[in-house]
N, C-alpha and C positions, 0 to 999 in steps of 0.2 A: 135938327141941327147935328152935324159934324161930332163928334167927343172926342181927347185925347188924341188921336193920332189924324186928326182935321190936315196937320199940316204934311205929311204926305202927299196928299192929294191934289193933284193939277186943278186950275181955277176952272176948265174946262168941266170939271165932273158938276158944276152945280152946288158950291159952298155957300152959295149967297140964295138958295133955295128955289133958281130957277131951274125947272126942267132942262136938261140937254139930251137929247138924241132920243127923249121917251115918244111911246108909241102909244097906242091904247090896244089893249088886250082881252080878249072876249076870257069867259072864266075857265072856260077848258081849254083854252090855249096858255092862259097862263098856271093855269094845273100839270098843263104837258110839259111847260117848261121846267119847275118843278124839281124832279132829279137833279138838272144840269146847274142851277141857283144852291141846288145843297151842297155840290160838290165845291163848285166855287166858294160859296161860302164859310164851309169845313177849314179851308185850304187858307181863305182869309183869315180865320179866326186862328187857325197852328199859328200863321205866320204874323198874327197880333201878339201873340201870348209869347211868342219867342223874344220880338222887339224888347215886350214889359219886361221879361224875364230879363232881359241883358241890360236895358237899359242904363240903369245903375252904376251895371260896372265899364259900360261901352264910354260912357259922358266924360269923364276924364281924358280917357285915350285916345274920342274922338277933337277932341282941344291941342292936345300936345299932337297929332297925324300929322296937324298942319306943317310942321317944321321935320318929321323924321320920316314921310312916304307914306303913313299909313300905320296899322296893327293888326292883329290878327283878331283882335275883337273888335276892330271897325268893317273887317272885311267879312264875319260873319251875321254883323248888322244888317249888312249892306244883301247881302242873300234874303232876309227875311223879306225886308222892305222891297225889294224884287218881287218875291212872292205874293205879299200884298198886293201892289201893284198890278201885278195880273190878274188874280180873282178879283178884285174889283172891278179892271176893265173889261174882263170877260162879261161878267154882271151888266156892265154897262153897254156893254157890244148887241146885246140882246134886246134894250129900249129899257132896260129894266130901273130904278132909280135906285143907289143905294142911301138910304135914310141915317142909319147908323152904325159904324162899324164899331163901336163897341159891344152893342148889342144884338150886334146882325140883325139887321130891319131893312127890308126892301121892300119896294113899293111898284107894284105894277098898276098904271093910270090905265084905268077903266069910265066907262061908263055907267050908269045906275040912274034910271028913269031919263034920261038925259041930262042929266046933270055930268060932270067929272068928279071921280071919287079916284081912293085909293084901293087896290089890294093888300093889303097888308098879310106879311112873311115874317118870322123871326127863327134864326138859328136856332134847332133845335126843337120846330113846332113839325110834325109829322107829315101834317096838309094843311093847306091852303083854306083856311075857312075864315077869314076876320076880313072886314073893310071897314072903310071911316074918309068921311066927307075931308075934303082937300085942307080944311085951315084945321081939321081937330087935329089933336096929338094922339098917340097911342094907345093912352089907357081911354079915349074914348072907342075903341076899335067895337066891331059888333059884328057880329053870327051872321055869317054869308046866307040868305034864307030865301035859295033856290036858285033859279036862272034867272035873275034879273037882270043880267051884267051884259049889256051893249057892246059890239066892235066900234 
């Protein structure tokens, strides 16, 4: 599920936990992608932490905007949340699922014996080594243990 900064995000990205636009990913294709999800995700988490950071002081001035055009701490909100925005659709542009942007968790649907599984990623994990069956959560994840992982 969604945390904190849920409402962001278009109904389109998958809030109600259905798949949109995901693919299914062999494990070295989603290893290759890899780079391109860290960078994205770096860029999502700057641009989370600047939100939190302001937050606070933006809510006031985002109330009173309505009546005087705007401020210049709504207008630096509004940059972050742009930012957002993009590293996550970039994520998304790729089949990839974003799980949780608090946490940075994304989700490449795989296969595994023929069943559908997840890959599971989280901000700040080096590689690609955890999966976990479609309905577990997270701390059920477990040790990728070889080529198992179906297109």
């Amino acid at each position: 599920m969604y945390r904190t900064l849920a409402f962001l995000l278009p109904a389109t990205l998958g809030m109600d936990g259905n798949r949109v636009n995901a693919r299914y990913f062999l494990l070295r294709e989603a290893r290759a992608l890899l780079p391109q999800v860290k960078d994205l995700m770096a860029e999502v988490q700057s641009a989370r932490n600047e939100i939190l950071r302001l937050r606070p002081e933006v809510w006031p001035a985002l109330r009173h905007a309505a009546g005087n055009g705007g401020t210049e701490a709504a207008g630096e909100m509004l940059v972050h949340f742009l930012r957002l925005e993009a590293g996550v659709k970039g994520i998304l542009h790729m089949g990839i699922l974003v799980k949780d942007i608090d946490q940075g968790i994304v989700h490449f649907l795989a296969r595994r014996h023929g069943r559908e599984v997840y890959l599971c990623w989280q901000h700040g994990e080096d590689e690609l080594c955890y999966w976990h069956e479609l309905n577990d959560d997270f701390s059920q994840r477990q040790l990728i243990d070889g080529h198992d992982f179906e297109g």
